[in-house]
C-alpha positions in Angstrom: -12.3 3.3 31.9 -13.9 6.0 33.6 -18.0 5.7 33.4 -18.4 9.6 34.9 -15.9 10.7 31.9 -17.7 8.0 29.5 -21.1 9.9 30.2 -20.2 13.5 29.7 -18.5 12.7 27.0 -21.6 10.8 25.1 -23.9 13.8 26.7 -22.0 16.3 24.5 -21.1 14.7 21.4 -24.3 13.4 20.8 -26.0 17.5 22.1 -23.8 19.3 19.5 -24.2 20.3 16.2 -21.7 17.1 15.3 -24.6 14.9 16.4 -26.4 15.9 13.2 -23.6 15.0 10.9 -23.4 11.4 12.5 -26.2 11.3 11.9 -26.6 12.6 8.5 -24.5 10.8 6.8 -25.3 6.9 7.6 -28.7 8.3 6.8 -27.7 8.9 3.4 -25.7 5.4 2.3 -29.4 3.9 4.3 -31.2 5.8 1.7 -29.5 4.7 -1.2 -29.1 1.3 -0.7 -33.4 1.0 -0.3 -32.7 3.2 -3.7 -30.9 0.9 -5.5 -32.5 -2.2 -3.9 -36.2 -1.0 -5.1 -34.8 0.0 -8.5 -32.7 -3.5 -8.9 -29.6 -2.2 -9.3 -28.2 -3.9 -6.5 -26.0 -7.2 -8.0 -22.8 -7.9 -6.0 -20.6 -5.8 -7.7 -22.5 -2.6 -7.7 -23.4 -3.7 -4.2 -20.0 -4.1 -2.9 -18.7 -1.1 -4.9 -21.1 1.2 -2.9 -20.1 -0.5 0.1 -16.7 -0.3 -0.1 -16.6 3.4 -1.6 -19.7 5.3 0.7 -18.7 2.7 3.9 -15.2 1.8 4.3 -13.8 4.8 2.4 -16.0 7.9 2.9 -18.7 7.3 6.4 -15.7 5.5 8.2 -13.0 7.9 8.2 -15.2 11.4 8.0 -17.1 9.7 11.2 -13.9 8.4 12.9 -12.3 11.9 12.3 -16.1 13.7 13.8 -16.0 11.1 16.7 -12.3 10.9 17.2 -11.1 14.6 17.8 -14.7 15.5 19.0 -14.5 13.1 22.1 -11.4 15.6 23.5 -10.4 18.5 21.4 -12.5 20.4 21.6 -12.0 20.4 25.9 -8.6 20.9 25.3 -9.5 24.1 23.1 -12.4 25.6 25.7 -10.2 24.6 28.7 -13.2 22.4 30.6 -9.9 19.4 30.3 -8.8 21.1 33.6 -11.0 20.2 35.6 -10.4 16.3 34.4 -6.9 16.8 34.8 -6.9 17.9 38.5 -8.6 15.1 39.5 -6.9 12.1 40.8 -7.4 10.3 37.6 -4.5 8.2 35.6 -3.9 10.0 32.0 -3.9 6.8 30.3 -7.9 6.2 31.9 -9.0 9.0 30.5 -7.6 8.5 27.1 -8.7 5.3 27.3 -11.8 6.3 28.1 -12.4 9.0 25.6 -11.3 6.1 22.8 -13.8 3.8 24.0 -16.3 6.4 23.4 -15.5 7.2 19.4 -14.6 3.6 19.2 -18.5 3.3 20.1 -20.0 6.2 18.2 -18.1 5.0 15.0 -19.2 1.8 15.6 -23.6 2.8 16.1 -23.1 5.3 13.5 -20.8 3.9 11.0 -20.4 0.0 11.1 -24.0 -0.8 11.9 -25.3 1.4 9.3 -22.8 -0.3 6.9 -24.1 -3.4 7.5 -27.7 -2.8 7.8 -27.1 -1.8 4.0 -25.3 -4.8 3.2 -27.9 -6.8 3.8 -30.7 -4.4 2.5 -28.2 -5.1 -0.8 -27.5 -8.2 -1.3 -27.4 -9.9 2.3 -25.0 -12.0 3.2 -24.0 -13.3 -0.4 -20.4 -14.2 -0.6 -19.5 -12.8 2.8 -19.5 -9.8 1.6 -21.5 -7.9 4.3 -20.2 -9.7 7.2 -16.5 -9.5 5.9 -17.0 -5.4 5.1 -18.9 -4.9 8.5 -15.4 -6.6 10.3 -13.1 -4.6 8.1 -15.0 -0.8 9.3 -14.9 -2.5 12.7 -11.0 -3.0 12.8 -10.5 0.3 10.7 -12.5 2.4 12.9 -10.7 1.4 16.2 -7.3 2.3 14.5 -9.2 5.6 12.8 -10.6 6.4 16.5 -7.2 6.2 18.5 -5.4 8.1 15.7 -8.0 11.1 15.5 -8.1 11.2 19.2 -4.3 11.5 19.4 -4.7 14.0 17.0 -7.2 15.9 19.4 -4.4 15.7 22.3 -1.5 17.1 19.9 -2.9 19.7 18.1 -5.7 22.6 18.0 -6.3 22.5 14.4 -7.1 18.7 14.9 -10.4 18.7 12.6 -8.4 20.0 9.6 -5.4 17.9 10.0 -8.0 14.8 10.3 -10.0 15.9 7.6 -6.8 16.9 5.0 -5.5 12.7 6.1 -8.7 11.4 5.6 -9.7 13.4 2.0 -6.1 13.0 0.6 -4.1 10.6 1.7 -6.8 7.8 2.3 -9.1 8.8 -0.5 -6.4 9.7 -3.4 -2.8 8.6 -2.4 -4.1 5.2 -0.3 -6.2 4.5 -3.5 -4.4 5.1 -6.6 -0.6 5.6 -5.6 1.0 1.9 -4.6 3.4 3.4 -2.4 0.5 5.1 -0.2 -1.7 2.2 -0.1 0.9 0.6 2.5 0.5 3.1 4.8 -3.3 3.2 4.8 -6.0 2.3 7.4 -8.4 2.2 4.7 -6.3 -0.6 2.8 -5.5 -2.4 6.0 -9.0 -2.9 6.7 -9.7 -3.5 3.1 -7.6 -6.3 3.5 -8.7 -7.7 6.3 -12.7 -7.8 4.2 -10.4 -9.0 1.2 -9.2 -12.2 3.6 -13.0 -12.7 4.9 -14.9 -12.9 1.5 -14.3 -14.7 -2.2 -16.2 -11.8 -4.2 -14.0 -10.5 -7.0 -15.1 -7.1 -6.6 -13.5 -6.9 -2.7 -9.8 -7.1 -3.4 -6.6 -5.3 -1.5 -3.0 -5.3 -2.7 -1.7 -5.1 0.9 -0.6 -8.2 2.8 -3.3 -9.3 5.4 -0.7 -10.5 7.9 1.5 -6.5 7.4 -2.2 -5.0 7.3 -3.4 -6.7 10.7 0.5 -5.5 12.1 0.5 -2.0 11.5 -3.6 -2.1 12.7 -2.6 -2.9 16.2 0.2 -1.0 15.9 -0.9 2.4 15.0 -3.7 1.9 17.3 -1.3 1.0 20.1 1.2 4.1 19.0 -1.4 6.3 18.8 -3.0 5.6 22.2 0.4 5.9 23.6 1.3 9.1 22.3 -2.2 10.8 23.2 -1.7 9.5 26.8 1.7 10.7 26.8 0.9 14.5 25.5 -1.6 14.2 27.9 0.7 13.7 30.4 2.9 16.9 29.3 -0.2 19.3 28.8 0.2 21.7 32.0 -3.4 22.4 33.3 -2.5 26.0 33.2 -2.7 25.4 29.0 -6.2 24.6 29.7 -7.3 27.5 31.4 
């Protein structure tokens, strides 16, 4: 890991427009869980329903896909990569570098927020707010490396995040079987499933596939962001 790279990279996600959207939006599940807490709607299944649907399905992969393709693409696209690239500095450093940096914005503005309303809900009853706040964890390191692999391969990263992340996790991973296999939000619901007795927390997916193809498509997907980086010419950049 490079702490020069690590640096600018926090200085201009967190100085951009984008800033305001992580920020926005663990605002908002904040917000209404005080909501529902002062107004007593806040038993265990509404509790974890709001969880698992505003956390783990909506702030985790719209946050992963902000942090994820913000933390390079947008170099790539303006041409300031080049000056990384012609420095004597291992591909695989600065991928790994830009990863650690979503993997840490996803975590401030998307786990903690999850569990900070967890436990404005219903605390730590059943688990469920510690076993949620591991699942986001897990599922936003595999969301980060994918959406910054994404940010390598292609210039119309942000659409092709944000068309994976509305339909394919949201609708297909959700209601079609087939899909839910092939889901980081399943996987990780999966892993909260294994962590937590409450009825309303449950995943078809095997825990011991689900942990697999985690580590997997986070390993892949590092891999091939390291290895496009490797092939992008710095002229491409100019």
């Amino acid at each position: 890991m490079n702490s020069t790279i690590a640096m600018i990279t926090f200085r201009s996600m967190l100085g951009r427009k984008r800033a305001l959207l992580l920020l926005g939006l663990p605002l908002i599940l904040l917000v209404l869980a005080v909501i529902l807490r002062l107004v007593g709607q806040n038993d265990l299944d509404v509790s974890s329903d709001v969880l698992q649907r505003f956390g783990l399905a909506t702030l985790l992969p719209l946050l992963s896909l902000i942090a994820g393709t913000g933390v390079i693409a947008p170099e790539i696209d303006d041409g300031q990569i080049m000056y990384v690239l012609t420095k004597p500095i291992p591909r695989e450093v600065i991928v790994l570098t830009k990863l650690m940096v979503a993997i840490v914005l996803v975590t401030v503005f998307a786990v903690v927020p999850t569990l900070l309303a967890g436990l404005i809900l219903i605390g730590t009853t059943a688990q469920v707010t510690p076993a949620l706040t591991i699942g986001l964890l897990v599922g936003g390191i595999a969301y980060s490396s994918v959406f910054v692999a994404l940010g390598v391969a292609s210039r119309n990263a942000a659409t092709i995040g944000l068309l994976y992340a509305l339909v394919w996790e949201s609708l297909l991973g959700s209601f079609a079987p087939g899909a839910k296999s092939a889901s980081i939000q399943q996987w990780s619901l999966s892993v909260t499933d294994s962590l937590t007795g409450a009825s309303s927390i449950e995943s078809s997916v095997n825990l011991t596939a689900s942990v697999t193809l985690l580590i997997v498509v986070t390993l892949v997907s590092a891999f091939l962001a390291t290895f496009r980086l490797r092939t992008l010419p710095v002229a491409n950049a100019e």
